[in-house]
BAKOLFI-71035 format. One line per 10 residues: number of its first residue (from 1); their letters; for each residue y, z, x of C-alpha. Coordinates in pm, 1 decimal. Layout:
<rs>
NUM> a> Y:Z:X  ...;
</rs>
This chain:
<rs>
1> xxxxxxxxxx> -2071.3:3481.0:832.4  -2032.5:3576.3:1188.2  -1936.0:3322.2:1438.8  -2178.8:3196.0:1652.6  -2165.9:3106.2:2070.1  -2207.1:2720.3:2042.4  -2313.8:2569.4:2411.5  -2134.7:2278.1:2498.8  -2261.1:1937.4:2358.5  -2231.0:1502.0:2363.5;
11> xxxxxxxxxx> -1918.4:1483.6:2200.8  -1916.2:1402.9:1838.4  -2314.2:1530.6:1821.7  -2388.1:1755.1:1521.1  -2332.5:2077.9:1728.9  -1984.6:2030.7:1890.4  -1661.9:2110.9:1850.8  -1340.9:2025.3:2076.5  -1336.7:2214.6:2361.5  -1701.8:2239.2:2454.9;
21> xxxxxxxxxx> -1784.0:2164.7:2807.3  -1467.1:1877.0:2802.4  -1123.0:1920.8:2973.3  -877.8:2040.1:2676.8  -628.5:1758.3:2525.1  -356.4:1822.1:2332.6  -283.4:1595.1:2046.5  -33.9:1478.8:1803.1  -147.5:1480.0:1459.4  63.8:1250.0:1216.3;
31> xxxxxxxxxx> 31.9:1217.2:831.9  215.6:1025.1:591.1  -64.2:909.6:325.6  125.6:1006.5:29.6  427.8:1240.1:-40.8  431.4:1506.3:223.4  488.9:1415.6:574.2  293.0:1670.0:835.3  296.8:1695.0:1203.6  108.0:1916.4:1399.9;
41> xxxxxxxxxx> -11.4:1976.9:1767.4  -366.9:2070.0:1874.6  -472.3:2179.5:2200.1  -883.3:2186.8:2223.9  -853.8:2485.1:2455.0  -563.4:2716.5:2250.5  -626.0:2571.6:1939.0  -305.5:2451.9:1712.1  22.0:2506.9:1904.9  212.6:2415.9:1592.3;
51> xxxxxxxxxx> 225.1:2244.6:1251.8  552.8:2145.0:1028.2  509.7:2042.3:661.9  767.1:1863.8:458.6  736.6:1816.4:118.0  889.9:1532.8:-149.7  787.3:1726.3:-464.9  1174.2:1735.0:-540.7  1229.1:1358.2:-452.8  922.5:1276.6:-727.7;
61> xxxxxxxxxx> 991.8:1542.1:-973.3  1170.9:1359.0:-1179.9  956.0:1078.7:-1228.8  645.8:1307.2:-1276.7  483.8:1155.0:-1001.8  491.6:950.5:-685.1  725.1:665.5:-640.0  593.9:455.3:-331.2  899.4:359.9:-213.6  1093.0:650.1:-255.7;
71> xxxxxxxxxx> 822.6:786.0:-48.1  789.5:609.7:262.0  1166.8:580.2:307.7  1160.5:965.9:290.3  868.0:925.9:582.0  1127.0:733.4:820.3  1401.5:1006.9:784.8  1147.6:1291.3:886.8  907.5:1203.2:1106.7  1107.0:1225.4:1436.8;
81> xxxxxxxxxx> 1297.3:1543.7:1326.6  977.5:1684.9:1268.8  775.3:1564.4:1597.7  1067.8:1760.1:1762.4  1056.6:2057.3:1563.1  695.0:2101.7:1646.0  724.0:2071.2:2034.3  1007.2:2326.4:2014.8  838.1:2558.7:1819.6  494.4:2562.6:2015.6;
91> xxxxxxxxxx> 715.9:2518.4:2383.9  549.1:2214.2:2468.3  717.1:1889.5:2651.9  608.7:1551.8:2551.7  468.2:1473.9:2861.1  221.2:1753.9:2775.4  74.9:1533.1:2508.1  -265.6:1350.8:2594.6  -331.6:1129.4:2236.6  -172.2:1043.2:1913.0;
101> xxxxxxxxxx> -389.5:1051.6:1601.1  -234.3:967.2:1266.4  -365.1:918.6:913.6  -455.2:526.0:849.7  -574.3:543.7:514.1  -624.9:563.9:221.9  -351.2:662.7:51.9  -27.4:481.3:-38.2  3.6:173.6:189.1  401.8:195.4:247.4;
111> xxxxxxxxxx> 406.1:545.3:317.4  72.8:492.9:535.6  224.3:213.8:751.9  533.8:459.7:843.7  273.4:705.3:1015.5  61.3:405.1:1172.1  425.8:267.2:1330.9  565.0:581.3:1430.4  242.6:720.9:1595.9  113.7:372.9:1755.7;
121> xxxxxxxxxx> 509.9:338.4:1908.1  528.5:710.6:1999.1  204.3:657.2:2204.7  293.3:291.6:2337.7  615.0:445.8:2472.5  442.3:717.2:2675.0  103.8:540.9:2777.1  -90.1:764.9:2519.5  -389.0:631.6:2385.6  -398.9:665.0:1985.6;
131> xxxxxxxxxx> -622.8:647.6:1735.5  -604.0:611.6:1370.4  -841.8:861.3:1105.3  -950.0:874.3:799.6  -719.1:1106.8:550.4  -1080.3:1233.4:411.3  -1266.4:1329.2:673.8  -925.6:1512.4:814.5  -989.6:1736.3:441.5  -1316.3:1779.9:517.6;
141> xxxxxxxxxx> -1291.2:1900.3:861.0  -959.7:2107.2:792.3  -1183.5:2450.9:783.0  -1262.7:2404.7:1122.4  -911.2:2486.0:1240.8  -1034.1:2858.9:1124.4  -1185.1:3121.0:1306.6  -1515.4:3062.0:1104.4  -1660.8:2758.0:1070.6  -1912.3:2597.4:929.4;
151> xxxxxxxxxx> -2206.0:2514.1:1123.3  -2368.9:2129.9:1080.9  -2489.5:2002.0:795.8  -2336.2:2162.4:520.8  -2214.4:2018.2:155.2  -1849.9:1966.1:99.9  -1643.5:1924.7:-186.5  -1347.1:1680.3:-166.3  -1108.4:1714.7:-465.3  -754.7:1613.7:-444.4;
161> xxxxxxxxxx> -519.5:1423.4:-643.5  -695.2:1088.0:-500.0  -1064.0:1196.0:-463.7  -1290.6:1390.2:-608.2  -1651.8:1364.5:-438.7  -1958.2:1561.3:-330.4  -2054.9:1488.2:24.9  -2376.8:1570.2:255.5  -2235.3:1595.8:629.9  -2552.6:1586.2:869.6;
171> xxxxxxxxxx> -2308.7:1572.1:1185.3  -1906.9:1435.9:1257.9  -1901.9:1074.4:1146.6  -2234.9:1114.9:951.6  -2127.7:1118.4:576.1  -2366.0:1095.1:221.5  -2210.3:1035.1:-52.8  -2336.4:1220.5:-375.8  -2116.8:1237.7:-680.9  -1776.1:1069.6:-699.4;
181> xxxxxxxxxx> -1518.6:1030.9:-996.6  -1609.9:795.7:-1231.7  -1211.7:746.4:-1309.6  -913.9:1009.7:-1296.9  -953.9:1272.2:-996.6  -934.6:1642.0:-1067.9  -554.6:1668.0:-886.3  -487.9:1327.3:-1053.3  -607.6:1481.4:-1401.5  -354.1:1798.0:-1347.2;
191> xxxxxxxxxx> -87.9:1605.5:-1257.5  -158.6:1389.2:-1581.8  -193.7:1677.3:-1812.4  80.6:1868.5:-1660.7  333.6:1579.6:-1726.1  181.3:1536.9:-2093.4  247.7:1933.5:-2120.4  608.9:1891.1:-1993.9  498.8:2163.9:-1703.9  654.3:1957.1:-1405.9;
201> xxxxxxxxxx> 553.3:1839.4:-1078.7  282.6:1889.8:-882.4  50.4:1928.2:-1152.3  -202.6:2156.1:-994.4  29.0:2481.6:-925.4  223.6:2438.7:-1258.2  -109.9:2410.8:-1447.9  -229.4:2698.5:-1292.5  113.7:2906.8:-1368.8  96.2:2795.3:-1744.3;
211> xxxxxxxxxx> -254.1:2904.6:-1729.5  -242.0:3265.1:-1644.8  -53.7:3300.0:-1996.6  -282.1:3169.1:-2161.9  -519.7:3298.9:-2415.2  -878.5:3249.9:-2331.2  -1070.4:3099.1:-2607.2  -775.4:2921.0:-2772.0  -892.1:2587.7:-2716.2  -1195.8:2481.1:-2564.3;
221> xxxxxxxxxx> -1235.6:2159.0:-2364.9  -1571.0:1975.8:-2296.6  -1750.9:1977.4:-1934.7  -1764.2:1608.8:-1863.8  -2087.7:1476.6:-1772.6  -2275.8:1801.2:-1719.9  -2477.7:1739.8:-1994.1  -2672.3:1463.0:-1808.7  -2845.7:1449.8:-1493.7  -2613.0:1368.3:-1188.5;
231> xxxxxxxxxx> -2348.2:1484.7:-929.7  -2055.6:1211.4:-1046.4  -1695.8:1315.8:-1233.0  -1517.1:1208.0:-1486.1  -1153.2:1375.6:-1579.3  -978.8:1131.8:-1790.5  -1148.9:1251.1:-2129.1  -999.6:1616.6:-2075.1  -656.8:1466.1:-1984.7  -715.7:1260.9:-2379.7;
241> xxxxxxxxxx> -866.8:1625.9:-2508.4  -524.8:1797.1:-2387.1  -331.4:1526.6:-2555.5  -476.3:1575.1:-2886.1  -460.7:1930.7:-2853.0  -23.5:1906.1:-2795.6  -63.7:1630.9:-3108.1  -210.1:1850.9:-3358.2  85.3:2085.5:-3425.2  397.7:2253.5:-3214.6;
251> xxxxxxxxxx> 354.8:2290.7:-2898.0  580.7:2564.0:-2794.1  545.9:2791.3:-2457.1  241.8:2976.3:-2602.5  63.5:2687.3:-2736.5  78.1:2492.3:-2384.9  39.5:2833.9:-2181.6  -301.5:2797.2:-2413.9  -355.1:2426.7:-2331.8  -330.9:2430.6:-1931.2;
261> xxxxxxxxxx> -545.6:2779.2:-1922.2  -831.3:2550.5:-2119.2  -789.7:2257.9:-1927.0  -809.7:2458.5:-1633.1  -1125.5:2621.1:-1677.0  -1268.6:2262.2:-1803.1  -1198.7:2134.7:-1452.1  -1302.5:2413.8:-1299.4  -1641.0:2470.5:-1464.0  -1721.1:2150.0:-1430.8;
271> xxxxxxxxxx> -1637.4:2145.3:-1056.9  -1867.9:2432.8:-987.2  -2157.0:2310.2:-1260.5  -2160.5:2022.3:-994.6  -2170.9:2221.6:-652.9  -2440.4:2474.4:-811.4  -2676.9:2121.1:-888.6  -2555.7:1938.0:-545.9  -2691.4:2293.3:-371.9  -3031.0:2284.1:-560.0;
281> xxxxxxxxxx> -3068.3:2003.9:-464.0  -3024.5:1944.3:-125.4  -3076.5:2278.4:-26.9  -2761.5:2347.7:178.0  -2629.5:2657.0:175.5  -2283.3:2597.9:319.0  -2009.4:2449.2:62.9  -1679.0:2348.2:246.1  -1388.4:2294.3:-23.4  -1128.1:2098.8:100.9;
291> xxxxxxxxxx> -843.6:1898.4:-56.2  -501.8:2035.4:-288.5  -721.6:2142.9:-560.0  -951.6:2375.9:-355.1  -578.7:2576.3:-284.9  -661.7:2701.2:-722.0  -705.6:3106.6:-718.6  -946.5:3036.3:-1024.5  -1184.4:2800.0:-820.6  -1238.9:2985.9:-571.8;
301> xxxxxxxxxx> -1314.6:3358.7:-777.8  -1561.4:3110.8:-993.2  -1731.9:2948.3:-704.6  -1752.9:3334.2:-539.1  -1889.8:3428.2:-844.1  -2148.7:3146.4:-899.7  -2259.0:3052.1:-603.3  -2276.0:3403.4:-449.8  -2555.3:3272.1:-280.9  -2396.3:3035.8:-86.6;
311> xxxxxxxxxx> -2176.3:3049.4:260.2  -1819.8:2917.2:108.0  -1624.5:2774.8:342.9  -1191.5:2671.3:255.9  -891.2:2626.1:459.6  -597.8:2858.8:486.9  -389.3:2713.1:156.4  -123.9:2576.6:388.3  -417.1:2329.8:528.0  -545.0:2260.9:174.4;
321> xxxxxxxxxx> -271.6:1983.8:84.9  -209.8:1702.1:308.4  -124.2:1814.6:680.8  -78.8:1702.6:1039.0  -271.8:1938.7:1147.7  -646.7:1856.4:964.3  -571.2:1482.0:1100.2  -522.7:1634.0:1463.6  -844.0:1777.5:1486.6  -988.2:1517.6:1369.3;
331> xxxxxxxxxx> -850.6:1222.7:1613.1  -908.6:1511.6:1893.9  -1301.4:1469.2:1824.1  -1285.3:1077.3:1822.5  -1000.9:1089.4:2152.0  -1251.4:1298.4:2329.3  -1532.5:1061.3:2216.0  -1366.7:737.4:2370.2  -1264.2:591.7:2083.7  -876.1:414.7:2029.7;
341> xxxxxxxxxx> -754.3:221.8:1806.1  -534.5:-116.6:1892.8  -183.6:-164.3:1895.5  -213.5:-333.0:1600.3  -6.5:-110.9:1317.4  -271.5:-123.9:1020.3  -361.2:102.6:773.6  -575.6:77.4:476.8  -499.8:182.3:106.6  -865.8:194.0:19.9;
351> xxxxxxxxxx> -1118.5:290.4:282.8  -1421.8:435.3:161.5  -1550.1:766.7:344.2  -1897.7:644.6:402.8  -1752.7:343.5:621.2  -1703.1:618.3:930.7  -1945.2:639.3:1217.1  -2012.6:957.0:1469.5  -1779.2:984.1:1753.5  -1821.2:763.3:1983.8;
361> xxx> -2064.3:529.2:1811.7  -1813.2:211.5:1754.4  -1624.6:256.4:2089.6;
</rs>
């Protein structure tokens, strides 16, 4: 997959990228949507200067999943200490900064409103124009902070602990929706079925531990819905098939290692089942997989080895879970497009993906 020269274009057009035939901004990137708080700095020129990641799996570990309030109050302690670590680390002075982007939804509202204050006052305070973008499309644009990238229109899989969806992207902004969860995400699902197997929290990498002890062939889960025409999800019957497989008997440390490695490969098959039909039939040969589950060693050897056909594109696994850094690039392409958003601090819990415009097209 070798990188192509890409002349400058409109910005936000299907062929551009940051950087191409525009003066270089640097941004701050800013998200808070659920329990890890990222900043990051992105210069269009030099690429990203620097990125910090905190996460709150220990402040939610005991509760086996995210408690709202626990989480934005961890937001407010971290979010300055952070924006300074970042300009330190990359040698950059605020004044340096051109924008603000931060995440504005969806996600948890609290936590999402810490990121909208902090961002729209850091950018008030300096005369910075802001804007606010969509936690989705920064996952599904996070593989263009790598050195290869995928060129316009490819397919993309979202799957995270929120979302799990199959999406056409002709161009920035322009979004199809083909298959989306029917209940229970794939990262939602883990972290269920983790909990139920007493494996901890996050779900996804402690599933995946228990799994690599496991005995293939031990249990075997269904494939939801791939026994019916379609390109939707649905994960809550494996989560009830794992539960019936701890009720039948003991579950002791081989019996669960045996559990998660069969849930896993449920999730996974069915997953890929779904990107081999959403390839047939669309054509597209470029697959972008984005979000915390695409970070799974298993998904990505089973997508290399069934759609060997197609040009796979992920993140590094540091830019798989939620990060500052996806939702810089992002608000760099709408900055340089003209668009900001008000002073108003808003976000929005549910915002669905197909909502967004191209660049430039609502300023």
């Amino acid at each position: 997959m070798a990188k192509e020269v890409r002349t400058p274009a409109r910005a936000g057009s299907p062929g551009w990228r940051p950087g191409d035939g525009i003066d270089p901004v640097r941004v701050l990137g800013i998200e808070t949507s659920c329990d890890e708080t990222g900043i990051a700095l992105y210069d269009t020129e030099r690429g990203l200067l620097g990125h910090v990641l905190h996460s709150q799996a220990s402040v939610h570990a005991d509760f086996g999943g995210v408690v709202p309030e626990l989480a934005s109050r961890d937001h407010v302690r971290r979010l300055l200490p952070l924006t300074r670590r970042v300009l330190a680390s990359a040698g950059v002075d605020e004044a340096a900064i051109d924008g603000v982007a931060y995440t504005a939804g969806p996600g948890l509202v609290g936590a999402l409103l810490t990121g909208a204050a902090f961002g729209q006052g850091y950018a008030w305070a300096r005369g910075l124009p802001a804007i606010g973008v969509h936690h989705m499309e920064g996952h599904l644009l996070a593989p263009m902070l790598e050195p290869e990238t995928p060129d316009w229109p490819f397919l993309a899989l979202l799957v995270s602990g929120g979302h799990t969806q199959l999406v056409a992207v002709d161009g920035p902004g322009a979004y199809r929706l083909l298959g989306d969860t029917v209940d229970d995400a794939a990262g939602e699902a883990f972290d269920k079925t983790a909990q139920l197997l007493g494996l901890g929290y996050p779900g996804g990498p402690a599933v995946a531990a228990a799994a690599r002890n496991g005995r293939a062939g031990a249990f075997r889960f269904p494939r939801p819905m791939t026994d019916r025409p379609g390109l939707d999800f649905s994960f809550s019957g494996l989560k009830t098939a794992a539960r019936l497989a701890v009720e039948r008997g003991d579950a002791d440390d081989a019996v669960r290692a045996d559990i998660a490695l069969a849930f896993e490969q449920a999730v996974i098959d069915t997953l890929v089942i779904k990107c081999r039909r959403a390839v047939d039939a669309t054509g597209l040969r470029r697959l972008v997989i984005a979000g915390g589950v695409g970070a799974n060693r298993r998904l990505r050897e089973t997508l290399a080895e069934r759609l060997a056909d197609v040009d796979r594109f992920f993140p590094r696994l540091e830019f798989c879970t939620d990060n500052g850094a996806m939702i810089a690039w992002a608000g760099a392409m709408r900055l340089l497009a003209g668009e900001r958003t008000s002073q108003r601090v808003g976000a929005r819990a549910r915002w669905p993906l197909m909502e967004l415009q191209p660049p430039g097209a609502g300023s």
